[in-house]
C-alpha positions in Angstrom: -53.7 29.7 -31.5 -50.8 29.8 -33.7 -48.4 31.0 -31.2 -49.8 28.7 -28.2 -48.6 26.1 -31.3 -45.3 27.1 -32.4 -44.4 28.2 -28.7 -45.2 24.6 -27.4 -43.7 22.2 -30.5 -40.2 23.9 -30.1 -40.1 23.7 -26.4 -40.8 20.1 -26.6 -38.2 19.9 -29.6 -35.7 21.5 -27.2 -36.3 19.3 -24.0 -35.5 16.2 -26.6 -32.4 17.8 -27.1 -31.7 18.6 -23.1 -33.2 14.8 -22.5 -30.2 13.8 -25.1 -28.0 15.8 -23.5 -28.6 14.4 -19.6 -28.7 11.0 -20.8 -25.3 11.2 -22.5 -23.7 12.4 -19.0 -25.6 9.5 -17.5 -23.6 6.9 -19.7 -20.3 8.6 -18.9 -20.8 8.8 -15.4 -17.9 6.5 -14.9 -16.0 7.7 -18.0 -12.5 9.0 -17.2 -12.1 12.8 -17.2 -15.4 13.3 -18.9 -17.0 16.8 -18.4 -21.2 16.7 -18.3 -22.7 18.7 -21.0 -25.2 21.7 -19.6 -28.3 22.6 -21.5 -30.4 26.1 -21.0 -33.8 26.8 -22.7 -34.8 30.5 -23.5 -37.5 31.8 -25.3 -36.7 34.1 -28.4 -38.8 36.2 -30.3 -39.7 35.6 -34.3 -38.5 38.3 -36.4 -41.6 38.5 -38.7 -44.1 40.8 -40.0 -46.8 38.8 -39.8 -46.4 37.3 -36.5 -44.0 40.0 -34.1 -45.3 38.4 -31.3 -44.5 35.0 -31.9 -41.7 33.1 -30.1 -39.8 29.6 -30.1 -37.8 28.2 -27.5 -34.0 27.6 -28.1 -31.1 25.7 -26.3 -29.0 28.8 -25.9 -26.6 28.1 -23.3 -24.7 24.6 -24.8 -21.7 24.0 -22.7 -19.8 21.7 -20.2 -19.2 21.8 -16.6 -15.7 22.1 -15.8 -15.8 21.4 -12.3 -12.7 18.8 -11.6 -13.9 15.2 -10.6 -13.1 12.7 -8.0 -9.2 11.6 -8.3 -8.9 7.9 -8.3 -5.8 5.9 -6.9 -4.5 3.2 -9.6 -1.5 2.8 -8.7 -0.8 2.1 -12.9 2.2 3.9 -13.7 0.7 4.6 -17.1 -2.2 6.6 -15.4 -2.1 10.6 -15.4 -4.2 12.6 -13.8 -4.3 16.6 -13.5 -4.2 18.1 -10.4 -6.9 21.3 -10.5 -7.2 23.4 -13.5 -5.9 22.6 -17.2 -5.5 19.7 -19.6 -3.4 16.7 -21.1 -2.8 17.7 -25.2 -3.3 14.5 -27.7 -2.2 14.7 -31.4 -5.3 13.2 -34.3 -4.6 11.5 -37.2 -4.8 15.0 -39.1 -1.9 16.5 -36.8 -4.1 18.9 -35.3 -4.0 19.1 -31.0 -6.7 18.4 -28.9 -7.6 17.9 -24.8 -8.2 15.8 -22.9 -9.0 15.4 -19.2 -8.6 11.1 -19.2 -4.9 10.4 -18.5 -5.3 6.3 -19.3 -2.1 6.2 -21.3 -0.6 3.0 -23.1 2.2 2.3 -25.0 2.0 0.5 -28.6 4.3 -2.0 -30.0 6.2 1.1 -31.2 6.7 2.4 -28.0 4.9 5.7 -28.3 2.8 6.4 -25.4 -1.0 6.7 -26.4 -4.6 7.4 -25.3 -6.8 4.0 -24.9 -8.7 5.3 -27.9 -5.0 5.2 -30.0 -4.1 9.2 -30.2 -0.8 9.7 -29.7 0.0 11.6 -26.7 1.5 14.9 -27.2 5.0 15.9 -25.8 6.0 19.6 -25.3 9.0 18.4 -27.9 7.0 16.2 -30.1 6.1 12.5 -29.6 7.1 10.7 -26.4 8.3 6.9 -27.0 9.6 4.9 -24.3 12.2 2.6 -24.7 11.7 -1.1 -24.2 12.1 -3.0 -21.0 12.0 -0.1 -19.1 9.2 1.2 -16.6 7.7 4.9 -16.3 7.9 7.8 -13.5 5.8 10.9 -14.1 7.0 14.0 -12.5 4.2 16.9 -10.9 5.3 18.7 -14.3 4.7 16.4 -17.0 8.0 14.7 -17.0 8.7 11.1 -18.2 11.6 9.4 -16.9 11.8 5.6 -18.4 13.8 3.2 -15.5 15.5 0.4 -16.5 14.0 -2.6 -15.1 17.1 -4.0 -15.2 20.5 -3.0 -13.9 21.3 0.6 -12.1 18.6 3.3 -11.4 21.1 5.4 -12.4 20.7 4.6 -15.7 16.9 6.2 -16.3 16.7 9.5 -18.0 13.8 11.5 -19.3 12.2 10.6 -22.7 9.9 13.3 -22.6 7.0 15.9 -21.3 3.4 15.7 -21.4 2.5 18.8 -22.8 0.0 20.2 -20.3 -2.3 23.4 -21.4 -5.0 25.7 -19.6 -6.6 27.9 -22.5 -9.4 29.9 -21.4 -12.8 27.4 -20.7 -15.2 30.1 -22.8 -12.7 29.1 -25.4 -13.0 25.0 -25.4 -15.4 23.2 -27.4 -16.3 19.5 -27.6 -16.2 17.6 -30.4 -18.3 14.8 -31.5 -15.2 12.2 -30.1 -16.2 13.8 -26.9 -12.3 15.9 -26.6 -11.9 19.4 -26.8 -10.7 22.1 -29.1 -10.0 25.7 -29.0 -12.7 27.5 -31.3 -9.7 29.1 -32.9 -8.7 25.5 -34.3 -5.2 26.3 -33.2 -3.1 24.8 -30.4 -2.8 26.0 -26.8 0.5 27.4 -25.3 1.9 25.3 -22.9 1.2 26.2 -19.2 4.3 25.6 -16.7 1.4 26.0 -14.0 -0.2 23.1 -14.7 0.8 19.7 -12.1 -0.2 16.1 -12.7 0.0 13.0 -10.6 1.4 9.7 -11.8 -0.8 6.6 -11.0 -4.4 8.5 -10.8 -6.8 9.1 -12.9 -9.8 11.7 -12.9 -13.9 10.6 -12.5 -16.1 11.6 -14.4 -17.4 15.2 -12.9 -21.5 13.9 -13.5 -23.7 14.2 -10.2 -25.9 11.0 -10.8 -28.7 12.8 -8.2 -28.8 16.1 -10.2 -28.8 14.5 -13.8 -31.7 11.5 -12.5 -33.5 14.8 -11.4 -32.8 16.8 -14.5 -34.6 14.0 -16.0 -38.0 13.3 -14.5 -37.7 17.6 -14.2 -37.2 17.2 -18.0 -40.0 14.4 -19.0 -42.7 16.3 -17.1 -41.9 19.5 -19.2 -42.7 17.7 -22.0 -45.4 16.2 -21.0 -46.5 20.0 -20.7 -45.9 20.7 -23.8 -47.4 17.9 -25.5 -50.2 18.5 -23.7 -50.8 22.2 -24.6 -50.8 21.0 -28.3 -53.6 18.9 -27.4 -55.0 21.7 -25.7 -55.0 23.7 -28.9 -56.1 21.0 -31.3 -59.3 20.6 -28.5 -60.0 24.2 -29.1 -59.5 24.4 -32.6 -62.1 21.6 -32.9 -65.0 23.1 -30.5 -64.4 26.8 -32.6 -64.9 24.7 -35.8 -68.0 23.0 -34.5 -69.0 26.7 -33.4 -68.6 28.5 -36.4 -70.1 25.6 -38.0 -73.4 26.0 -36.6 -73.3 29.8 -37.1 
């Protein structure tokens, strides 16, 4: 009885978690770059002496799917998008690095070029600004070129490179601001590999079908669940009443 208990209240704690999980990627099915989230349940023994046999369920396998999505003509020369494997780097407020897959850049009244959440974007040199009254070209390798909107072509130089990374995936973790780290907490070595494409930007990489199934495949477990700790309240009753009359 007490294992049919503990087994069934943290599988139903877990499928919360998983339900979390696949309604987050529902949300940011149309967020730019975003990477769905992947939940696995496994079942894991209680080191005990007094139950050995007991187990509890677990969400062992937290990761992301890092399947590229859909590329999406804008035509916005402020729009990045990478082209296969690796990532755009953004600087936080605390100076640390961080990726990102969304390449929705803006510039500020400063004129450094910036994520729509505010994070500066990293150069391979250090910040990239862009001077004023001039338009942008991105180059397959992270290049910036600002062009005079007035006056000779000839005049447009570069101001700067995105710095584009491709650390190992099994090293990346999300934060809670939904980019990635390394686990390491240090920054990635740039990767001359890596090509982007001025005026796209990346879908999110979500399958709509698979996570709507996930769901109702998630709901019904636990239902399950719930209703095997009915099961053994129903039993533990009617032994009661048995021993009772004994």
């Amino acid at each position: 009885m007490d294992k049919l208990i503990y087994t069934a209240m943290t599988g139903a704690k877990a499928t919360m978690g998983q339900q979390a999980a696949v309604a987050n990627n529902l949300a940011n099915a149309s967020t730019t770059g975003f990477r769905a989230e992947l939940h696995r349940l496994r079942a894991v023994q209680v080191q005990s002496q007094a139950q050995p046999t007991r187990a509890f369920v677990v969400d062992a396998t937290v990761g992301s799917d890092f399947s590229t999505g859909p590329l999406q003509r804008t035509g916005n020369e402020l729009d990045v998008a990478v082209n296969g494997k690796g990532w755009l780097a953004v600087t936080l407020p605390d100076g640390k690095e961080a990726y990102t897959r969304s390449g929705s850049f803006t510039i500020d009244v400063n004129g450094v070029l910036r994520t729509q959440g505010g994070l500066e974007v990293a150069g391979d040199a250090g910040q990239i600004s862009i001077p004023p009254d001039n338009s942008v070209e991105v180059a397959a390798d992270g290049t910036i070129t600002a062009v005079p909107l007035t006056g000779s072509r000839n005049a447009a130089n570069a101001v700067g490179r995105l710095k584009l990374v491709n650390p190992p995936e099994d090293q990346l973790v999300r934060g809670g601001d939904g980019l990635f780290r390394l686990q390491s907490g240090e920054a990635a070595e740039v990767d001359e590999a890596v090509r982007v494409g001025g005026g796209y930007l990346e879908g999110s990489n979500v399958n709509l079908v698979e996570q709507m199934v996930s769901m109702i495949s998630l709901a019904r477990n636990y239902e399950m669940h719930t209703r095997m700790l009915q099961g053994a309240q129903e039993n533990d009753k009617a032994a009661t009443q048995v021993l009772a009359m004994g």
